[in-house]
N, C-alpha and C positions, 0 to 999 in steps of 0.2 A: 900039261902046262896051261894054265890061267891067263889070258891075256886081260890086263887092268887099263883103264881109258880113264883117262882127267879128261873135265866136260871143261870147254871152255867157257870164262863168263862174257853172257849177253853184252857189247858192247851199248851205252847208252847215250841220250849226249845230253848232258850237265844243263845247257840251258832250260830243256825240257824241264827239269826240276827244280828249276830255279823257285825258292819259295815265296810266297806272299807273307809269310810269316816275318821275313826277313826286315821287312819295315819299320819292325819295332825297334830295329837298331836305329833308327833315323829318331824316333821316338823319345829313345835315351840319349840320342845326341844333342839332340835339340832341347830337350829340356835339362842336361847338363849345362849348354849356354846360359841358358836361362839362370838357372841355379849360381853359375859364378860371377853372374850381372848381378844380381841380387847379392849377392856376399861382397860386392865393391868393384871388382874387377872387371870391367865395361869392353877395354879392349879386348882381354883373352877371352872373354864372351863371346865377342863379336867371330876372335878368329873360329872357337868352336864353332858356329852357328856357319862361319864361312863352310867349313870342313861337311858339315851334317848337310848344310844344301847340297855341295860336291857328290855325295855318298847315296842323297834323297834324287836328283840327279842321276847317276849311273844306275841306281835301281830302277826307277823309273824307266828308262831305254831296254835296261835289259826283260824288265818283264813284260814291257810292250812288247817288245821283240818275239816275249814269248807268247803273248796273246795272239799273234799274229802267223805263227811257224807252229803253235802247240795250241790251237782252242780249246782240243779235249782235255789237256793238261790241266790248263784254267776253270773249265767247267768240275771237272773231276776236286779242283781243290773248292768251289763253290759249294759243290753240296758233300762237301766230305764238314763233321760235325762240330769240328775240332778249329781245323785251316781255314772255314768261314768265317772266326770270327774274327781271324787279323785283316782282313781286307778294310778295312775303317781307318787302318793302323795307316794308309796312305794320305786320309782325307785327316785326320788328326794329326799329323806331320805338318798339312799346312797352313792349320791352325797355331800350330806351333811354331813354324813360319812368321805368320802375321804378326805373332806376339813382339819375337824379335825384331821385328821390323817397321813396329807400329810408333817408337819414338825417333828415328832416321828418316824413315822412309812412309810417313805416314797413309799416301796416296797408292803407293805399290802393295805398301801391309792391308788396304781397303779391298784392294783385289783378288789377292791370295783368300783371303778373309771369304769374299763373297764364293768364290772359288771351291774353297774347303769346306766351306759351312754348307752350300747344295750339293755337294757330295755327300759331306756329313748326313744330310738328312735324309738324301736317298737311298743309301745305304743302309741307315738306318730301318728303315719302312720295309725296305726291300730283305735285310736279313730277318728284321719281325715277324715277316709275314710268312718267311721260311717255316721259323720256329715251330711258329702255330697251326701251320698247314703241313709239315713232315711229321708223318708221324714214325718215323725209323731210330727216330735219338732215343735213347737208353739215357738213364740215370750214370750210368759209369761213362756216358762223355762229355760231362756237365766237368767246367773246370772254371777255373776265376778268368782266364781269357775269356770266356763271353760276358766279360763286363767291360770288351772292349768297344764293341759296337753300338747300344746303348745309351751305357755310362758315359761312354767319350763324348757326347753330347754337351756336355759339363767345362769341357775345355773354351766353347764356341765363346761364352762370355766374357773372358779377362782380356781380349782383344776386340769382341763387339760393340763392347759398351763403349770406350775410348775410342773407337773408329765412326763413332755415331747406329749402330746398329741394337738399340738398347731393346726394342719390342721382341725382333728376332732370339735377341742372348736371352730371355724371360721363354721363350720359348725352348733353346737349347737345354735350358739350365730346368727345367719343369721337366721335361721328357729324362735327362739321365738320372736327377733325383729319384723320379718314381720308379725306373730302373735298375738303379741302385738298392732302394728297398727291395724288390722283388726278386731281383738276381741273388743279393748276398741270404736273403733265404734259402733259395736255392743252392747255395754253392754251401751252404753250413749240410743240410739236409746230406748232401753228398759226403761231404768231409765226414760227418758225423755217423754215417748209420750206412754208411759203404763202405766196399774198398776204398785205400787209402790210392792218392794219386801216383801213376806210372810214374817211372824214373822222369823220364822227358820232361812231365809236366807238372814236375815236382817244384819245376822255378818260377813257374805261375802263380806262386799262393804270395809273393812279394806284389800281384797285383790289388791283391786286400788294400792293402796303404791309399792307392793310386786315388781310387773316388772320394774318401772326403777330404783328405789333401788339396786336390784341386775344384772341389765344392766349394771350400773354405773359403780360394784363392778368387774361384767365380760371383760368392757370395757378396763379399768386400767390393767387387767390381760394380757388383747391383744394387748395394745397399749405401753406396758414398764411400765406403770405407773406414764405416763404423764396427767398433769390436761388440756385437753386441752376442745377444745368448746364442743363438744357430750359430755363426760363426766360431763361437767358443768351445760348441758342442762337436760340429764339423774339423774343429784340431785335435781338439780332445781322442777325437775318433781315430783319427788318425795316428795320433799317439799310442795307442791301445793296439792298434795294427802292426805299429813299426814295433812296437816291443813285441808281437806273436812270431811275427815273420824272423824277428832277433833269434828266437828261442830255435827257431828253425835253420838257423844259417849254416851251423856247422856239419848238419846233415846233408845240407842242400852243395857243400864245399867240396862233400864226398861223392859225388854224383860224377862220371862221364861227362865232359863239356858238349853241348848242344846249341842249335841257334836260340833254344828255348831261353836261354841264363840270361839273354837280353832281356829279358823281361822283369830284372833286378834293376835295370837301371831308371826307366823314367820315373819308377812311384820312389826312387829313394829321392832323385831330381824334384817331385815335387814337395814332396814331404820336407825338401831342404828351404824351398821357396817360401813354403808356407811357415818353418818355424822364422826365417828369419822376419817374414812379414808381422807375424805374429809378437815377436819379439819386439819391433819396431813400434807397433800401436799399447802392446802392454807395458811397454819400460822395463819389464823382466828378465838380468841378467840369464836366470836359466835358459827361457830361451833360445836367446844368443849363443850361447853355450852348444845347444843342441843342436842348433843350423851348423855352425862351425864344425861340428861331431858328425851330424852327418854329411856335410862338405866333401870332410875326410873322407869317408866311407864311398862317396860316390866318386870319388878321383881313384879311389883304388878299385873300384868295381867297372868304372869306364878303362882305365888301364889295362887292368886283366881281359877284359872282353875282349881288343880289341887287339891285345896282344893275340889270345889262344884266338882268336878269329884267323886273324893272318895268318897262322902256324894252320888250321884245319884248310883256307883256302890253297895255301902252298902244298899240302897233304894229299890235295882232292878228297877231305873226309863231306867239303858242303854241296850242296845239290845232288845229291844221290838217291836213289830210288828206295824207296822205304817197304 
């Protein structure tokens, strides 16, 4: 007679895993405020943006917490090649912050501001210098998320300028342009002449949109507000993005929900900003048309998230050991 044993599983505890990736919900939250400010709607703006600090907030404690009870946890997601590059996703939250805060609250938005932006930039310096000096990254863990740390540089201007910080946003906005060009070589290189992207991070190629979207939006901040050629070419681009990632969605529908799908929401959030801005200096019904299209799109993709969010945290499917 055979005696059979079930092994029991490793008890873990959830904080420990708590991701940094996870920020990028704050990301889509905030630049959903954004996006329903800009389509008219000022108050329900306001309350998102209430809700996204609420959210930007509880992460914040929790992942303190977990730098504090788990440092190897946090180092381990530092130099893992993937999980590096949402850590920015903290210091661009408060940029996005600023944003929202900068016609209320102009003196508190100057703070946040000055706050997010030296983060912004040490981050920045500090994951570049990673880059260039690991030599363990593979071509197969090259994904559009590492246009987050960078690129995100781009965001610093459409609240620096208006806050009085115009030399610095010239500075923000020069670092993730040329970022931009070099990463999205990179990130085609990969697409193109590799394996195609794991399931996971399969909802990262909706980050294509994200940089000249909010180029476009930094652009206009620097230039007066003039619609002139880069700015037309920076929507344009944009354009071209939201239609690849379109072509991609129904695939991407069929995927396992992950904290990854968050990363649907801000570049639709900007992409909406920027048609309606676009719309507004062009007088081009289309347009209009297309911000309100994708309005739509980002109300139902912040809904679903946030629905299947709560249903995996009530599940215990989030924080778990990979």
């Amino acid at each position: 007679m055979t005696q059979t044993s079930t092994e029991t599983p490793v008890p873990h505890n959830r904080l420990e895993h708590f991701p940094v990736a996870f920020f990028s919900a704050v990301m889509g939250l905030m630049g959903t405020s954004l996006a329903v400010e800009a389509a008219g709607f000022a108050t329900l703006g306001h309350w998102v943006a209430g809700f996204a600090l609420l959210v930007f907030a509880a992460q914040s404690a929790l992942y303190g917490l977990k730098a504090l009870r788990y440092p190897r946890a946090v180092a381990a997601e530092w130099n893992h090649p993937i999980k590096l590059a949402f850590f920015p996703a903290i210091s661009i939250s408060l940029l996005l912050g600023a944003i929202a805060l900068r016609g209320t609250e102009p003196d508190l938005a100057a703070i946040v501001w000055v706050i997010g932006a030296s983060a912004q930039a040490l981050l920045t310096l500090a994951i570049v210098t990673s880059w260039i000096s690991h030599r363990g990254f593979g071509v197969g863990q090259m994904s559009p998320a590492w246009f987050i740390p960078a690129v995100g540089n781009v965001n610093a201007p459409i609240a620096g300028v208006t806050l009085g910080f115009e030399e610095a946003s010239w500075y923000f906005f020069s670092i993730g342009l040329m970022f931009w060009i070099v990463l999205l070589t990179l990130v085609f290189n990969r697409l193109v002449f590799h394996d195609p992207l794991p399931g996971k991070l399969r909802p990262t190629l909706t980050i294509l949109i994200a940089p000249p979207a909010v180029a476009f939006l930094a652009w206009l901040q620097l230039n007066g507000g003039v619609l002139d050629a880069p700015a037309r070419i920076l929507y344009n681009l944009g354009l071209f993005f939201a239609a690849l990632v379109l072509v991609q969605l129904p695939g991407l529908l069929k995927l396992p929900f992950a904290l990854s799908f968050w990363a649907l929401s801000f570049p639709v959030a900007a992409m909406t900003i920027a048609s309606f801005r676009y719309a507004a200096l062009s007088g081009a019904m289309l347009f209009q048309v297309i911000g309100w299209t994708l309005l739509g799109l980002l109300a139902a993709i912040i809904t679903g998230l946030v629905w299947r969010t709560a249903i995996a945290v009530g599940r215990g499917e989030i924080c778990q050991p990979e």
